[in-house]
N, C-alpha and C positions, 0 to 999 in steps of 0.2 A: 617933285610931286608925290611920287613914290614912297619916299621917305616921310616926306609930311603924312601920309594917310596913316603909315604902319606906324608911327611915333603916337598918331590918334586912337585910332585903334589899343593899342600897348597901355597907353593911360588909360584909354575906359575900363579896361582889360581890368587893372593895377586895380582902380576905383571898384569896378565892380567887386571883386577879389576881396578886397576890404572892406565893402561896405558888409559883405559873406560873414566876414570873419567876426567885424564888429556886431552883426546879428548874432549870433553863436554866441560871443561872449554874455552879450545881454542878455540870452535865453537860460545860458547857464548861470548868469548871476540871479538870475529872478527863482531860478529851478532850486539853486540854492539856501535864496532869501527860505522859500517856502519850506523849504527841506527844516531848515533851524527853526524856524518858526511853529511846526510839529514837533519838533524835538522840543522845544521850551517850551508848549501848551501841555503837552505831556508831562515834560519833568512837573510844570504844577501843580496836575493833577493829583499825579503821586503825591507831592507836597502835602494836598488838600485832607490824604487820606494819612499819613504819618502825621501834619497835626493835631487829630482824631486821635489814633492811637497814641503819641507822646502823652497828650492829654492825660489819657485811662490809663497808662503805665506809670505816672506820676503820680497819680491818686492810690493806687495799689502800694508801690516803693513806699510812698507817706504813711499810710495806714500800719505797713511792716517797719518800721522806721518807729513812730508812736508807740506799737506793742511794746518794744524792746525799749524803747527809753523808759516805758512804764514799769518794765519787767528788770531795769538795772538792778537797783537796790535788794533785789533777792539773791543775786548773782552777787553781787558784793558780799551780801551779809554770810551767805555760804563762805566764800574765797577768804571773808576776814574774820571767819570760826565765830559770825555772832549770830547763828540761827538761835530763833526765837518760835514759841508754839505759834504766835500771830500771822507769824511766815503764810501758816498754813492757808488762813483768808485771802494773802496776795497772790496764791498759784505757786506753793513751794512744791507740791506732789504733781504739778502738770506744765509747768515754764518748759521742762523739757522738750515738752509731745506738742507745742503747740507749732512748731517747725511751720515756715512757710514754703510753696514752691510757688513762686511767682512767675505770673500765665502772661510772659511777654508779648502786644500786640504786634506783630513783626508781616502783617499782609503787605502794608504798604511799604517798609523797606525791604522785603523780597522781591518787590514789585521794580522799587530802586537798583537792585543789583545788576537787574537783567538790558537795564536802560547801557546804552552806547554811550549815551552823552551825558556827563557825571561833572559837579562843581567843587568847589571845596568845600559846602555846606554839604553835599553828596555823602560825600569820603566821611566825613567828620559822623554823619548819622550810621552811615555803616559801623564804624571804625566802634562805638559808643557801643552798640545794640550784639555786636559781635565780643567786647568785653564784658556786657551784661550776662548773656548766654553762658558763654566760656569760663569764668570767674567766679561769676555768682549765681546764677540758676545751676548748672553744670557743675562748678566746682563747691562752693561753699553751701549753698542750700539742700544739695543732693548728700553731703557728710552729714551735715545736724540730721536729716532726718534716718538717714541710717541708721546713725547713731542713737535715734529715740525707739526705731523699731528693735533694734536688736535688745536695749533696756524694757521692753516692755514685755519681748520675748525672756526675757527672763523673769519678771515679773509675773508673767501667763507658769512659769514653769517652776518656780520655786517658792514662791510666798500664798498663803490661803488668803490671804486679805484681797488679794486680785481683782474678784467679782465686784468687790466693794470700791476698788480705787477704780475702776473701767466705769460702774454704773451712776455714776456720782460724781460732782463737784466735791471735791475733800475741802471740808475747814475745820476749824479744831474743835465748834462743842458737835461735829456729825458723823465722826470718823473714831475708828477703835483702837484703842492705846497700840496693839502691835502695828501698824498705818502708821501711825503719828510715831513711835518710836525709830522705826524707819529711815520715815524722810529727817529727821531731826537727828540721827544718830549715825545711819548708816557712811561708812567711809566709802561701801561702792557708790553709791551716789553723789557722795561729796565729789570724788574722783573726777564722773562725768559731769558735774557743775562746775566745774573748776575748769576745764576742758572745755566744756562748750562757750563758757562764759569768753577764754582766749579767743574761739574762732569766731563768737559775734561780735566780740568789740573792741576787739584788736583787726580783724579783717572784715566781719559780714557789715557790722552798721558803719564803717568808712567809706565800703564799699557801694553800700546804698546813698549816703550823705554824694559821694562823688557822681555817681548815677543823679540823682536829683540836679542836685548844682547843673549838672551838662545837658542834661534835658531839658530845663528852665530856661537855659540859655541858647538850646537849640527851637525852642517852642516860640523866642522872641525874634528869633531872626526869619522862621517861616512865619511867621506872623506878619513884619515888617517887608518881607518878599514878594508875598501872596495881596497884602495891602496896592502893592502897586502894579498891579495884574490889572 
């Protein structure tokens, strides 16, 4: 009899014990559910705000992207010794200075960096926006305009036509033979046209074409994401 009772007892004991544990389990698996379930309404959010910004950094990239495919043929015709007085009318005294520094919108993936919980579409927007920064705002964009400041500092410091080429669009019937002889003659300028022309279109417009392309494709897939939210 003794036996039977403690054997009773010892199950309920077991049962209870388990039925403990399997509450527990369920409590943390729901505490869980909910835990990921902020993590994911989050990461969207973010989403929400870098498809925004992708948006307006690929209208921007575009626009600087256009300048320079419009501004080739000047940069040619210098590198292939056929400047022309007409030059003047397409920006041949200003292609230099018109240097871009392109105003990355980077809130919402600053906002991604700080997140715990991170995808491969995660990684891939960092990975993009950290090559943007580093390569071509940083590296490429910050040299051409160096490069435009320091020629204008000379410009300011050794030619009297100065006033003239600062206060003014320069074309060829509005501007004064030593101006126009200048851009049309000078080898220090040729130098730096030749120069710059290498690091736009050999690096800076690849650079951009690449940026676009990854963005396009990074804007269809939060698109396609956020669709099924």
């Amino acid at each position: 009899m003794e036996q039977n009772k403690t054997g009773k007892y010892l199950k309920y004991a077991i049962g209870e014990i388990a039925l403990v544990v399997i509450g527990i389990l369920i409590a943390l698996q729901i505490n869980n559910w909910n835990e990921s379930r902020k993590e994911s309404d989050k990461l969207n959010q973010v989403y929400e705000r870098i498809l925004i910004d992708v948006e307006n950094d690929l209208n921007e990239l575009s626009a600087n992207l256009a300048y320079y495919k419009k501004q080739e043929h000047v940069f040619k015709a210098v590198v292939n010794d056929s400047i022309s007085l007409e030059l003047l009318d397409d920006g041949l005294s200003r292609v230099l200075f018109e240097s871009f520094v392109t105003k990355l919108n980077k809130a919402g993936v600053n906002q991604l960096k700080v997140l715990t919980s991170k995808d491969s579409l995660s990684l891939k927007i960092i990975e993009i926006y950290d090559v943007m920064e580093n390569f071509m705002v940083q590296g490429i964009e910050k040299d051409l305009n160096n490069d435009s400041r320091y020629l204008a500092n000379i410009f300011r410091d050794n030619y009297t036509w100065f006033p003239e080429w600062q206060k003014k669009t320069i074309m060829k019937d509005n501007s004064s033979k030593e101006l126009q002889d200048y851009f049309l003659t000078s080898m220090q300028y040729k130098h730096h046209m030749i120069q710059a022309n290498q690091d736009i279109y050999n690096n800076y417009v690849p650079m951009i074409e690449y940026s676009i392309f990854t963005l396009k494709d990074i804007k269809e897939e939060l698109q396609s994401l956020l669709d099924k939210t």
